[in-house]
mmCIF file of the C-alpha atoms, coordinates in Angstrom:
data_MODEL
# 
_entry.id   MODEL 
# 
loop_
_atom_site.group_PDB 
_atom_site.id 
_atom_site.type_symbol 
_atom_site.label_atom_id 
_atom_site.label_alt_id 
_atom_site.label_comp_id 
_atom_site.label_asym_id 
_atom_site.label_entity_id 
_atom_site.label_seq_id 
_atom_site.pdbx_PDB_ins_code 
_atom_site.Cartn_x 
_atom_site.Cartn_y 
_atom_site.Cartn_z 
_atom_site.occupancy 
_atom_site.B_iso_or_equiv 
_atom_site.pdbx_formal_charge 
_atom_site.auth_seq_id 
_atom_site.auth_comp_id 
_atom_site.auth_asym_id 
_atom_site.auth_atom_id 
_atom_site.pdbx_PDB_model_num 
ATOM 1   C CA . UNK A 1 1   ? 42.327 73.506 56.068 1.00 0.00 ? 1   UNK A CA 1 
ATOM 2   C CA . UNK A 1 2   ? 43.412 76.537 54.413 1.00 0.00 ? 2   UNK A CA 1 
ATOM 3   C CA . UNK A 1 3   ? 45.682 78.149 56.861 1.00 0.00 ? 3   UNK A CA 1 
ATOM 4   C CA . UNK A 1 4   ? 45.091 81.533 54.543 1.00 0.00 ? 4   UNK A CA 1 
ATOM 5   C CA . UNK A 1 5   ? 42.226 82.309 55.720 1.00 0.00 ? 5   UNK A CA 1 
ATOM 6   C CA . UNK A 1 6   ? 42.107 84.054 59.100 1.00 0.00 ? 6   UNK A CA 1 
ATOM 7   C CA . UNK A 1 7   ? 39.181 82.891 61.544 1.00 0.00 ? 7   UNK A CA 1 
ATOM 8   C CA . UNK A 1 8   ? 37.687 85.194 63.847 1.00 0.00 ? 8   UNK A CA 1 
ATOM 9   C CA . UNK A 1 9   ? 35.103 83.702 65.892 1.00 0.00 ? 9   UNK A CA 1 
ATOM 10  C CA . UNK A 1 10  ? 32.698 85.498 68.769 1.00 0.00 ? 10  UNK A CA 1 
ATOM 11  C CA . UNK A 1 11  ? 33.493 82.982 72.401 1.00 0.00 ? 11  UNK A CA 1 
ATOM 12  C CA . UNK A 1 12  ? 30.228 82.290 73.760 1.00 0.00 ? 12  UNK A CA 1 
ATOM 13  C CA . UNK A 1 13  ? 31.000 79.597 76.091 1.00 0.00 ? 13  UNK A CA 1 
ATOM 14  C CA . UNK A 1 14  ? 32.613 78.958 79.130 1.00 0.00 ? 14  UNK A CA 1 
ATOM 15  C CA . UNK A 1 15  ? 33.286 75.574 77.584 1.00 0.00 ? 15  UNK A CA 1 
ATOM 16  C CA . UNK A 1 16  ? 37.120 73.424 78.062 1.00 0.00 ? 16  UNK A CA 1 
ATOM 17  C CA . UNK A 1 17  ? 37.259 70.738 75.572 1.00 0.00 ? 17  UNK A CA 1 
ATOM 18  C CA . UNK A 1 18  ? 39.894 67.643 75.769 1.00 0.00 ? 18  UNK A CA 1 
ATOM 19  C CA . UNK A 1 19  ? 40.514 65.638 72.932 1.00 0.00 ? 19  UNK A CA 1 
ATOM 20  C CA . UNK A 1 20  ? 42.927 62.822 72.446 1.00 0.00 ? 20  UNK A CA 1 
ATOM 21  C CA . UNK A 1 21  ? 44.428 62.710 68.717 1.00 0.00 ? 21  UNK A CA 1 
ATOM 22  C CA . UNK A 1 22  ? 47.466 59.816 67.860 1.00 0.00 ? 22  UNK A CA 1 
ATOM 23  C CA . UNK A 1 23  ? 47.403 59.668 64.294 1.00 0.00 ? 23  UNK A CA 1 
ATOM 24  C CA . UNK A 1 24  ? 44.476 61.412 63.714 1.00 0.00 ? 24  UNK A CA 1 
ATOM 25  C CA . UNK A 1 25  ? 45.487 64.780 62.402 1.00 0.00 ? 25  UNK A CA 1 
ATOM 26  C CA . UNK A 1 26  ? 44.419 63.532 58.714 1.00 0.00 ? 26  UNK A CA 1 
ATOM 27  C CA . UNK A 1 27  ? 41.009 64.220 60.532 1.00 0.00 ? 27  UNK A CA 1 
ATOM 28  C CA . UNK A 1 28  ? 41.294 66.120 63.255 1.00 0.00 ? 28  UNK A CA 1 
ATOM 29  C CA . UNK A 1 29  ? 42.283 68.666 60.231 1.00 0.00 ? 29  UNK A CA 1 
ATOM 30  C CA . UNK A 1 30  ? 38.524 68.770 58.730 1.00 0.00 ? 30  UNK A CA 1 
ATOM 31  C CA . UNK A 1 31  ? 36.813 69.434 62.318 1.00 0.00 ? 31  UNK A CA 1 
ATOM 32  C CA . UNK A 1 32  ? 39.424 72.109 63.947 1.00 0.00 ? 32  UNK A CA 1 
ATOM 33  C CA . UNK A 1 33  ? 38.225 75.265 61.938 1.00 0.00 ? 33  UNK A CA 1 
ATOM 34  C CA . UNK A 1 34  ? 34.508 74.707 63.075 1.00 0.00 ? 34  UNK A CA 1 
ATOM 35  C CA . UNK A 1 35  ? 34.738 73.183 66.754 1.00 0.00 ? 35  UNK A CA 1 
ATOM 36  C CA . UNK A 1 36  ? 37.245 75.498 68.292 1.00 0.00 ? 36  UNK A CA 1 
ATOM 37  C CA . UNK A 1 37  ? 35.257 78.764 68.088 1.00 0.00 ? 37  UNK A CA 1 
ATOM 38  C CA . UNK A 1 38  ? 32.505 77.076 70.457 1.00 0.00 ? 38  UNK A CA 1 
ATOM 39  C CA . UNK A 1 39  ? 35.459 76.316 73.461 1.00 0.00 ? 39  UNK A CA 1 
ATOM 40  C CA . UNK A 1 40  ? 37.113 78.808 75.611 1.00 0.00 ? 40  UNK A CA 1 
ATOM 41  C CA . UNK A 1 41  ? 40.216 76.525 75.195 1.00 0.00 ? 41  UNK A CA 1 
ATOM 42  C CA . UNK A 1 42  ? 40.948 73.278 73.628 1.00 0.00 ? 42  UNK A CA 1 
ATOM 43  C CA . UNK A 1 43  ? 43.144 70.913 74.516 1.00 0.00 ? 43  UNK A CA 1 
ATOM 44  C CA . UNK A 1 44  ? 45.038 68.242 72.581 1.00 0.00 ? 44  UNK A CA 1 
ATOM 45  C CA . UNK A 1 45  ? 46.089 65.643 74.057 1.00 0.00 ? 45  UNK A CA 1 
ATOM 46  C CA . UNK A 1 46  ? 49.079 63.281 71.843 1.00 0.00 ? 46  UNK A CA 1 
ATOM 47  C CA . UNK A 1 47  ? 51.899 61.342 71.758 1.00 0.00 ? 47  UNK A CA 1 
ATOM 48  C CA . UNK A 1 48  ? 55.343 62.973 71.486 1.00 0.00 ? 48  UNK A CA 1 
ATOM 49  C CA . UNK A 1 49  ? 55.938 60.898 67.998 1.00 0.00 ? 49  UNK A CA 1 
ATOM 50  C CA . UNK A 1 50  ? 53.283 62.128 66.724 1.00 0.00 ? 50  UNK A CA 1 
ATOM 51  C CA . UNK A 1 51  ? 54.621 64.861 64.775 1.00 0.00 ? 51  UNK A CA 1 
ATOM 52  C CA . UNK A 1 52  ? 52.009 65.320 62.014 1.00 0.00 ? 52  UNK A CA 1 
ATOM 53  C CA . UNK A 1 53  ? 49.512 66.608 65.067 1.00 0.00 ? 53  UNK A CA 1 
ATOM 54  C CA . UNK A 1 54  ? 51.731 68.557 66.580 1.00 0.00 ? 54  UNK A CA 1 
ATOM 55  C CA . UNK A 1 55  ? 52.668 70.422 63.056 1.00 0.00 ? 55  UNK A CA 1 
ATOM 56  C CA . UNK A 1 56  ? 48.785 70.775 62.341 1.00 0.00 ? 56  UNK A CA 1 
ATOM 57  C CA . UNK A 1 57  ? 48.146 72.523 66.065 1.00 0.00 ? 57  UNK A CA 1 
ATOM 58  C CA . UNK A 1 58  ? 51.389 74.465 65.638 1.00 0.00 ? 58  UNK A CA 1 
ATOM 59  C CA . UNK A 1 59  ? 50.376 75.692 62.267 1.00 0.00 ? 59  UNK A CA 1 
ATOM 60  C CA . UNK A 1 60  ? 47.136 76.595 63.143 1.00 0.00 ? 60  UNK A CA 1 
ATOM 61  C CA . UNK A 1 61  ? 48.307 78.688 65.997 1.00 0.00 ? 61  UNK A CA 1 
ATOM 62  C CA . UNK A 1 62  ? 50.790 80.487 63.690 1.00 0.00 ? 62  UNK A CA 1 
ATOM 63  C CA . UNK A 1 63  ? 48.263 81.268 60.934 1.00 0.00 ? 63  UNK A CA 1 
ATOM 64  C CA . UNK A 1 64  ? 45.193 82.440 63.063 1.00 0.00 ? 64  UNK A CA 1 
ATOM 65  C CA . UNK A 1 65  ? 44.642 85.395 64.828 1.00 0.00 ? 65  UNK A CA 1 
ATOM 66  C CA . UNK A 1 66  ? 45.810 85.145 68.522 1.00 0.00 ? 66  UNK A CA 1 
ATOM 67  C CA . UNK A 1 67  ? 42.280 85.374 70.217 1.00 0.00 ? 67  UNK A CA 1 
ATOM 68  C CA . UNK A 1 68  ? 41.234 82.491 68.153 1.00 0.00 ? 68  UNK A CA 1 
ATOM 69  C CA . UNK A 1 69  ? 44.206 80.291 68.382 1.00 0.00 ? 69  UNK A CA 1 
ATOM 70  C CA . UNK A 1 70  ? 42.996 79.216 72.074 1.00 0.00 ? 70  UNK A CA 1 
ATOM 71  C CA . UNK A 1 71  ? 44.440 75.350 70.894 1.00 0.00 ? 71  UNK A CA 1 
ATOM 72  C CA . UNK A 1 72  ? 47.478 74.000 73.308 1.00 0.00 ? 72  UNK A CA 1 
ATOM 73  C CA . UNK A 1 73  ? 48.974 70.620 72.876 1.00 0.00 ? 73  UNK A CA 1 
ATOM 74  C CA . UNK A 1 74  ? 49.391 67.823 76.056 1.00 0.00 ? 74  UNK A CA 1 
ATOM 75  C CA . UNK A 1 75  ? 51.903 65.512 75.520 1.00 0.00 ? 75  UNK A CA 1 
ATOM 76  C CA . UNK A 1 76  ? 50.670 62.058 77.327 1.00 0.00 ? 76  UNK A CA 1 
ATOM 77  C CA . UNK A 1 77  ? 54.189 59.495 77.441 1.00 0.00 ? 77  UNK A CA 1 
ATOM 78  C CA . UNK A 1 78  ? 51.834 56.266 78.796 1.00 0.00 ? 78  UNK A CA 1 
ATOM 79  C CA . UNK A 1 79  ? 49.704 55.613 75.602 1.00 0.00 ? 79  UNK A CA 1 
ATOM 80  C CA . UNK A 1 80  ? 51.658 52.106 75.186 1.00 0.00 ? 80  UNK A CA 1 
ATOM 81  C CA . UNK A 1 81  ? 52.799 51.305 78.520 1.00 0.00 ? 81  UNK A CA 1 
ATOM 82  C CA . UNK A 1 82  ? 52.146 47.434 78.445 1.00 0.00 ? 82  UNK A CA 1 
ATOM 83  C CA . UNK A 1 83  ? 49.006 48.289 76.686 1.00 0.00 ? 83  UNK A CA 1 
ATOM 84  C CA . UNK A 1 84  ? 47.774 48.168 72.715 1.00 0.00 ? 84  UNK A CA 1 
ATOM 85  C CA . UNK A 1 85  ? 46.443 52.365 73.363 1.00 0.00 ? 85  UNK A CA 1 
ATOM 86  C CA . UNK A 1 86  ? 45.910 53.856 77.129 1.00 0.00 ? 86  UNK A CA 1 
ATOM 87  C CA . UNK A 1 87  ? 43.000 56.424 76.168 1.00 0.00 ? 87  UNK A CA 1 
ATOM 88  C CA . UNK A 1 88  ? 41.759 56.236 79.349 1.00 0.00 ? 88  UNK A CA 1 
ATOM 89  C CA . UNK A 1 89  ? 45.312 56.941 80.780 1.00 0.00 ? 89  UNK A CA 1 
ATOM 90  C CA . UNK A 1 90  ? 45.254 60.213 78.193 1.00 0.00 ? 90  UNK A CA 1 
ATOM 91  C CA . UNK A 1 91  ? 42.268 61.324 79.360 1.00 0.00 ? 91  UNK A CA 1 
ATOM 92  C CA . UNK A 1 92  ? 42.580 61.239 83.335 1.00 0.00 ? 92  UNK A CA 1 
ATOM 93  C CA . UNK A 1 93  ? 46.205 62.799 82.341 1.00 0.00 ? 93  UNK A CA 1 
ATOM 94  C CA . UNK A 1 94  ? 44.075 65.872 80.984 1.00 0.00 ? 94  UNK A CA 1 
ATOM 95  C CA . UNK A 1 95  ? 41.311 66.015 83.589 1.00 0.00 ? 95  UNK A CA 1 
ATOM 96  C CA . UNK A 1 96  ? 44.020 66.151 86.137 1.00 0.00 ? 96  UNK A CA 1 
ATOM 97  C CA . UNK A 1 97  ? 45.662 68.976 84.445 1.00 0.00 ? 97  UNK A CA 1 
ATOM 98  C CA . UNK A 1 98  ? 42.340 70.687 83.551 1.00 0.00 ? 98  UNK A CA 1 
ATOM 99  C CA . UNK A 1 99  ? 41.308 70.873 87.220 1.00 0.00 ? 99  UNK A CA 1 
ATOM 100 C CA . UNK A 1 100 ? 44.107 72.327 88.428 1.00 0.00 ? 100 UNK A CA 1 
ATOM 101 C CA . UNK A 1 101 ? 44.227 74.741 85.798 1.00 0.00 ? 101 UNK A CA 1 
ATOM 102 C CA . UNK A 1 102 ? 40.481 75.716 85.851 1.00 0.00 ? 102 UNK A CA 1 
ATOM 103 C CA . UNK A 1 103 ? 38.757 73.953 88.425 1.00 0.00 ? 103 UNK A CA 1 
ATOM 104 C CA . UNK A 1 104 ? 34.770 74.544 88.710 1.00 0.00 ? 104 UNK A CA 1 
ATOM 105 C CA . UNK A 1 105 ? 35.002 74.427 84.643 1.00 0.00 ? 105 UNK A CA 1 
ATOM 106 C CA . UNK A 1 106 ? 32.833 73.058 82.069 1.00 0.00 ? 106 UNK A CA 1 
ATOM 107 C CA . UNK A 1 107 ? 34.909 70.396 80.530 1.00 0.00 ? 107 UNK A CA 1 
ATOM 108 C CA . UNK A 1 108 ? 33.844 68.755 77.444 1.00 0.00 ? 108 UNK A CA 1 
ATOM 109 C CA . UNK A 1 109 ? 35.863 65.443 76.154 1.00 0.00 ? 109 UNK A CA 1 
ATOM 110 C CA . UNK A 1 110 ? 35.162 65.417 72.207 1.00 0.00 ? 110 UNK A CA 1 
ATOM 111 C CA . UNK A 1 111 ? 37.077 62.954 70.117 1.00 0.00 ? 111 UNK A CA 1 
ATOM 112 C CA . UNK A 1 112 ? 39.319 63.779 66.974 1.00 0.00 ? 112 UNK A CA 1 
ATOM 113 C CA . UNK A 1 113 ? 36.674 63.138 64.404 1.00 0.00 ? 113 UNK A CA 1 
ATOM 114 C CA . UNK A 1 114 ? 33.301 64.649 65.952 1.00 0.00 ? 114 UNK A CA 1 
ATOM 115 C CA . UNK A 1 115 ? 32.045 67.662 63.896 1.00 0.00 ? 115 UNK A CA 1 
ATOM 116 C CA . UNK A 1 116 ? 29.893 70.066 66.403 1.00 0.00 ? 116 UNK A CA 1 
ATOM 117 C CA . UNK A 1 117 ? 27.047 71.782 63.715 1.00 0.00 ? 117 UNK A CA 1 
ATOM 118 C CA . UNK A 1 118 ? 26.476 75.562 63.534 1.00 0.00 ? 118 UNK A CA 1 
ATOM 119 C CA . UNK A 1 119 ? 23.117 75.074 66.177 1.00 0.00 ? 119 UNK A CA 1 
ATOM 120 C CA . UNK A 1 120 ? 26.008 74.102 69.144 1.00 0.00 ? 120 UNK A CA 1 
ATOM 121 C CA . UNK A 1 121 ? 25.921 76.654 71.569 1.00 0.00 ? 121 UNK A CA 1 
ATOM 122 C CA . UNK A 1 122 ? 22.636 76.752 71.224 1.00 0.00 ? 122 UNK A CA 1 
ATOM 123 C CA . UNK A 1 123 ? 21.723 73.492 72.282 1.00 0.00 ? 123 UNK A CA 1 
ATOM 124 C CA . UNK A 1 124 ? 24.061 73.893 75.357 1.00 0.00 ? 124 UNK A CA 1 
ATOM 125 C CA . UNK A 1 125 ? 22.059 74.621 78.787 1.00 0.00 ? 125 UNK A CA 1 
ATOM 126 C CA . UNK A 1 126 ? 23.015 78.296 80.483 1.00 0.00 ? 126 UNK A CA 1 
ATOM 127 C CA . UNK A 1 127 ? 24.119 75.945 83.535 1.00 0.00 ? 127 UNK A CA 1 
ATOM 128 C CA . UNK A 1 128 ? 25.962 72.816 83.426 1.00 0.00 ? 128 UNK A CA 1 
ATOM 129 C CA . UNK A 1 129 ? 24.546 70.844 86.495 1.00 0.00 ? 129 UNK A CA 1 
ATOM 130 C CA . UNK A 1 130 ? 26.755 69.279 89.269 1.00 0.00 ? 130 UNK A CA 1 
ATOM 131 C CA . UNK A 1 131 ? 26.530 65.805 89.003 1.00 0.00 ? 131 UNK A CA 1 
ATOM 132 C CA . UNK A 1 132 ? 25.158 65.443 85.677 1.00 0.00 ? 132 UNK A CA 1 
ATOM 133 C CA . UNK A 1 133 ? 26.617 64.143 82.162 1.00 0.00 ? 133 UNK A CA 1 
ATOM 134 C CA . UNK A 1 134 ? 25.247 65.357 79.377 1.00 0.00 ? 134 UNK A CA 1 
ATOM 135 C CA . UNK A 1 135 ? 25.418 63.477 75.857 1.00 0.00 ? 135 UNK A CA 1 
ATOM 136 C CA . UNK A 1 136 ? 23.815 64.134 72.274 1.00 0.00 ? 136 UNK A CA 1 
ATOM 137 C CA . UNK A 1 137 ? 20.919 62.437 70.763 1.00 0.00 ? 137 UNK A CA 1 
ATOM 138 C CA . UNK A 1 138 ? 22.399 61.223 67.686 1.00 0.00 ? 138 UNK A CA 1 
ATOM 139 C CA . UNK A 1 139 ? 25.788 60.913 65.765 1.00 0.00 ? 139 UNK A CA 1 
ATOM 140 C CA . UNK A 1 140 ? 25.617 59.893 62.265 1.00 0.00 ? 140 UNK A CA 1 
ATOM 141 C CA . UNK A 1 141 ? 28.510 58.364 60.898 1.00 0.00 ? 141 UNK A CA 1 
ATOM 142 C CA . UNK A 1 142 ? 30.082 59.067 57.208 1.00 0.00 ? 142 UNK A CA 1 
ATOM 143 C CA . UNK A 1 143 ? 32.420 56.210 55.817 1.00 0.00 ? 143 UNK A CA 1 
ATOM 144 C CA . UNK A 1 144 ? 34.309 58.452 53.435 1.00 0.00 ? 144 UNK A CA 1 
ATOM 145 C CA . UNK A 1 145 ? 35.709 62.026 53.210 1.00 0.00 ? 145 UNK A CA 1 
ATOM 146 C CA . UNK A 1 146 ? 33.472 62.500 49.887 1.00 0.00 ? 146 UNK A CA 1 
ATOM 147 C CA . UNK A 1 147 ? 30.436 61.565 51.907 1.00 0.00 ? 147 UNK A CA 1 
ATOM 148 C CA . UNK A 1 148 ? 31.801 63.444 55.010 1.00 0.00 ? 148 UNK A CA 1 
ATOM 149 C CA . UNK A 1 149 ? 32.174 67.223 52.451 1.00 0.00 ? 149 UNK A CA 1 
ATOM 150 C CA . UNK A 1 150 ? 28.346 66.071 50.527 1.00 0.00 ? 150 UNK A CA 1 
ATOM 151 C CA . UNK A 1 151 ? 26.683 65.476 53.708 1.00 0.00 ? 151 UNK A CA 1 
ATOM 152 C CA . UNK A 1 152 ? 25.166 62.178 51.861 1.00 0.00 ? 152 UNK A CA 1 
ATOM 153 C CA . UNK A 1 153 ? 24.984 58.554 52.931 1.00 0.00 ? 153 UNK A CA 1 
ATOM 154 C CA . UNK A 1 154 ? 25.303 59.097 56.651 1.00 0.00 ? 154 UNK A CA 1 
ATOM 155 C CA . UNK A 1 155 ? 25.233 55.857 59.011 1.00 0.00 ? 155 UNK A CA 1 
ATOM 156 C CA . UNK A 1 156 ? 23.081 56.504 62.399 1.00 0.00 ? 156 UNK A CA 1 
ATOM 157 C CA . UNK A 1 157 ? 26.007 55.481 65.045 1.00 0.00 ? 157 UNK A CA 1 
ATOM 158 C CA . UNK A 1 158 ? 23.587 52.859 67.444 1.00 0.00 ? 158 UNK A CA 1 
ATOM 159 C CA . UNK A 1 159 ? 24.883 54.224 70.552 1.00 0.00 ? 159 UNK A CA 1 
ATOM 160 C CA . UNK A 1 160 ? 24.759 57.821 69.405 1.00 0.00 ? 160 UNK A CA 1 
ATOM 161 C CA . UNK A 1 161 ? 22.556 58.833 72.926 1.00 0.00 ? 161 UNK A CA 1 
ATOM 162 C CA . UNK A 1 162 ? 24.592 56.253 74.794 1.00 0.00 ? 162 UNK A CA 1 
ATOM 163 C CA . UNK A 1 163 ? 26.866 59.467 76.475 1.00 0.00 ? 163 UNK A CA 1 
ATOM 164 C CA . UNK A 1 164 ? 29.883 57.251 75.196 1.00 0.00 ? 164 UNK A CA 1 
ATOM 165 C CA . UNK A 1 165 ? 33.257 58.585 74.914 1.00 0.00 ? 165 UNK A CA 1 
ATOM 166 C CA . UNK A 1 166 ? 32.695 60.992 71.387 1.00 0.00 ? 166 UNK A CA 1 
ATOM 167 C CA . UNK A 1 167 ? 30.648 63.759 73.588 1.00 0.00 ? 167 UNK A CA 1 
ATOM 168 C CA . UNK A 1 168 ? 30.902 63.764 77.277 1.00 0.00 ? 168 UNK A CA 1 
ATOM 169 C CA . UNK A 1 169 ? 30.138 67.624 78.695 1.00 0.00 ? 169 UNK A CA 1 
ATOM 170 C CA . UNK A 1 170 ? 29.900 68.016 82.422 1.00 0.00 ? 170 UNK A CA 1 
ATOM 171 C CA . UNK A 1 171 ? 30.841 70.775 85.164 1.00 0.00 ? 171 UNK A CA 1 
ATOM 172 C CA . UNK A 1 172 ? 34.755 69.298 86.664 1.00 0.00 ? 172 UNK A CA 1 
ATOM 173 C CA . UNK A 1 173 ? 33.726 70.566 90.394 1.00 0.00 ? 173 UNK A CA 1 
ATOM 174 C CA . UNK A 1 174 ? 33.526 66.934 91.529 1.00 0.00 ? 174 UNK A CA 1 
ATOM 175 C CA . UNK A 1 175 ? 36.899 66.130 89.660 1.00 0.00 ? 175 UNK A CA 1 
ATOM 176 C CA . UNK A 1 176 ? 35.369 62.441 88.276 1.00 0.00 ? 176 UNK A CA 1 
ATOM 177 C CA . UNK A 1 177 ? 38.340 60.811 85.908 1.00 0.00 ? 177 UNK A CA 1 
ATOM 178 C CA . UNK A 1 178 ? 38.325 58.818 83.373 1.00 0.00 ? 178 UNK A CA 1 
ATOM 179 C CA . UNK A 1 179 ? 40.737 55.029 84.606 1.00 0.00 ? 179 UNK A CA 1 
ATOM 180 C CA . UNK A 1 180 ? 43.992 53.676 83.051 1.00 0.00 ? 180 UNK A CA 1 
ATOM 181 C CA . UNK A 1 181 ? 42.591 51.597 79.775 1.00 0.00 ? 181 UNK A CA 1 
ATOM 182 C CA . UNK A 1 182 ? 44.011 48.556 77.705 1.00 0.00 ? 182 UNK A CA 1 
ATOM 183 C CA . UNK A 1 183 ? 42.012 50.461 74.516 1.00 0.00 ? 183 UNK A CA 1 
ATOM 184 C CA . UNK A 1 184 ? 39.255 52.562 73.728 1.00 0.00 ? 184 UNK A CA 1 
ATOM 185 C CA . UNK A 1 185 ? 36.444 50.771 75.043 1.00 0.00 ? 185 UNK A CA 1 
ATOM 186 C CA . UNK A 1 186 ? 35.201 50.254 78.213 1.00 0.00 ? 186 UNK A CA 1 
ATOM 187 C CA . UNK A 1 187 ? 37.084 52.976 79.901 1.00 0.00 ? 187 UNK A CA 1 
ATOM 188 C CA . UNK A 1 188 ? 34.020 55.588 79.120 1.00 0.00 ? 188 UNK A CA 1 
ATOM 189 C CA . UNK A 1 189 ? 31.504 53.327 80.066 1.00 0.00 ? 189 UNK A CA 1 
ATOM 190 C CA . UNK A 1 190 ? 33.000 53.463 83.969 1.00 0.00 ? 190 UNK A CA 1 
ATOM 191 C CA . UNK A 1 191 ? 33.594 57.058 83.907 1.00 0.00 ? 191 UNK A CA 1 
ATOM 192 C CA . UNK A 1 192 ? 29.431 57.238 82.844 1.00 0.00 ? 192 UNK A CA 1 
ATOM 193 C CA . UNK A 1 193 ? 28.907 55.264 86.060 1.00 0.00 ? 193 UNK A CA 1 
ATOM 194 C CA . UNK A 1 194 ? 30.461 58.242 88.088 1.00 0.00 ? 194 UNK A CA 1 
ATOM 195 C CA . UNK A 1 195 ? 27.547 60.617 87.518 1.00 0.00 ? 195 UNK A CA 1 
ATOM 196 C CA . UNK A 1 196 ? 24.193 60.704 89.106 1.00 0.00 ? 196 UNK A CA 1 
ATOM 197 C CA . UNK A 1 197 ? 22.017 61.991 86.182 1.00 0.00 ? 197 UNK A CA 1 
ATOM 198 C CA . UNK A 1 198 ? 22.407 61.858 82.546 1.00 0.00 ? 198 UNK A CA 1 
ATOM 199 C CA . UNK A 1 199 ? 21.021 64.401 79.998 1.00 0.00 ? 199 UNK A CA 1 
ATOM 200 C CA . UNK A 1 200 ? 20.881 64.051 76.380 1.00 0.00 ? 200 UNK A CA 1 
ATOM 201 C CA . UNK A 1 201 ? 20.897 67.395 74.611 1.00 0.00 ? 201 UNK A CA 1 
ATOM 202 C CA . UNK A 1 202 ? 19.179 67.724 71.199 1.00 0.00 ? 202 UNK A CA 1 
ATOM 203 C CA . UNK A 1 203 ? 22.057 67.394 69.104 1.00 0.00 ? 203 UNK A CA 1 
ATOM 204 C CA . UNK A 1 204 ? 23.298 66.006 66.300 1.00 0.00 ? 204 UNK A CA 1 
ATOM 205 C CA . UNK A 1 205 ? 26.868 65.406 65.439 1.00 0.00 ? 205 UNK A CA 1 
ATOM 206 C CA . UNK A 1 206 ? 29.056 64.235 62.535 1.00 0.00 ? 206 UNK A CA 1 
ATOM 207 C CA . UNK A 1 207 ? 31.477 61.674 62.592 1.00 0.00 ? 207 UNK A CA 1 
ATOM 208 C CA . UNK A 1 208 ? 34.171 60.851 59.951 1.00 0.00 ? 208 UNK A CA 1 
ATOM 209 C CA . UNK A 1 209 ? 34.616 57.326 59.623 1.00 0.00 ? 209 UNK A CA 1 
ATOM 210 C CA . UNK A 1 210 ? 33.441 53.668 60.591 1.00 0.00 ? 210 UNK A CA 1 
ATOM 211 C CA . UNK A 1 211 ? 32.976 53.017 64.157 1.00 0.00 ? 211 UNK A CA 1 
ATOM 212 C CA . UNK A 1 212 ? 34.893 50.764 66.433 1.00 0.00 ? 212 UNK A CA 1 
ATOM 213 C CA . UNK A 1 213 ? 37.631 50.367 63.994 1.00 0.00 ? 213 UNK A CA 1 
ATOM 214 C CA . UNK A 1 214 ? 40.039 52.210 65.700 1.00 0.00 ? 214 UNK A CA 1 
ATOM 215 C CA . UNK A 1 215 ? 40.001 50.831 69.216 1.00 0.00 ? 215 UNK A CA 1 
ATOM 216 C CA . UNK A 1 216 ? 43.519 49.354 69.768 1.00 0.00 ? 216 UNK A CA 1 
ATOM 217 C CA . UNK A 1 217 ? 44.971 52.858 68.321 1.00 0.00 ? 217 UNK A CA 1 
ATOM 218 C CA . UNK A 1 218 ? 44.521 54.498 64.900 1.00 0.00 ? 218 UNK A CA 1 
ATOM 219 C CA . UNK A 1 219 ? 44.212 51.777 61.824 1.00 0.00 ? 219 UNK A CA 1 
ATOM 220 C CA . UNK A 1 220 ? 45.084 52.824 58.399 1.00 0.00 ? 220 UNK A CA 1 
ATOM 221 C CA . UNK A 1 221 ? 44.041 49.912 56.725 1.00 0.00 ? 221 UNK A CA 1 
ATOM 222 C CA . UNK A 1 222 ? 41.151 52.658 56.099 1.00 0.00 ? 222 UNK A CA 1 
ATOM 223 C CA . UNK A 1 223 ? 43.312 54.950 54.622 1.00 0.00 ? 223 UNK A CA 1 
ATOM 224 C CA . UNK A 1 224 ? 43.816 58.558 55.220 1.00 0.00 ? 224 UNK A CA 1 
ATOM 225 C CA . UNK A 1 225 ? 41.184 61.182 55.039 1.00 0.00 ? 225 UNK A CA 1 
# 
């Protein structure tokens, strides 16, 4: 990101986003620029060692006009309480916050390394429906940042239109939360159980990195990106 450049971006959604980032800012760093202009606000969601993130949201803020620094960092204290990484924890942290901060929103939980494309809002109903969970039809996975910046060699994800964890947008009027989690998994396959009807929107996202390799927290036997 070059924080140089100043961003001003048109709000065209009444959209909340959560995302949880531990060690991700090496990534969260090449979706920020793009996905924040589609949410009213954005919240972050880390752990208080985490430094790096916190430095990449607080420089961001700094260097970005104020009406498009709409970015605020959560500080979650249970990701590793007798667990290997409590995301489900982080996230029903956030929700809790979020509805009582702006109940009756559309709250969208996005991880760290999902790139919306330019077509977002666009895709994105005039109502979100009570009751209702809406996912995307495919994510396509890129293995390295070269692939990622090329848009070349990208791996369909299998359970892209699964409404898994990545992309979960729904209306917070019923106040559904995510569960305390051991890991990643599991924990947004019971929170998909809460809703009545599921809705896959014609969308196709980009995700930097392999999948399921990062379930028990980040691992940088990857490397950085």
């Amino acid at each position: 990101m070059n924080n140089n450049i100043l961003y001003i971006h048109i709000y065209m959604s009444d959209i909340i986003a959560i995302t949880i980032c531990v060690n991700y800012s090496d990534i969260l760093k090449h979706v920020i620029c793009q996905n924040i202009k589609f949410f009213r606000l954005w919240y972050i969601v880390t752990d208080e060692n985490d430094t790096e993130t916190i430095e990449l949201i607080n420089n961001f803020k700094l260097n970005t006009p104020e009406k498009c620094n709409n970015i605020s960092i959560l500080i979650y204290k249970n990701f590793y309480d007798k667990v290997k990484f409590n995301k489900g924890g982080a996230i029903k942290f956030a929700q809790e916050y979020t509805h009582q901060h702006h109940e009756n929103s559309n709250v969208l939980l996005i991880d760290s390394d999902i790139y919306l494309p330019d077509n977002f809002l666009d895709k994105i109903p005039n109502k979100i429906e009570l009751r209702t969970l809406y996912g995307v039809s495919e994510r396509l996975d890129y293995w390295s940042k070269e692939d990622y910046f090329n848009d070349v060699n990208p791996h369909i994800y299998p359970y892209g239109n699964k409404f898994v964890g990545f992309f979960q947008l729904y209306n917070n009027n019923l106040f559904n939360t995510y569960q305390d989690s051991k890991n990643c998994s599991e924990c947004d396959m019971k929170f998909i159980r809460l809703f009545r009807k599921k809705v896959n929107l014609d969308l196709s996202v980009k995700h930097l990195g392999k999948e399921g390799v990062n379930w028990n927290g980040r691992d940088y036997s990857y490397g950085k990106f």
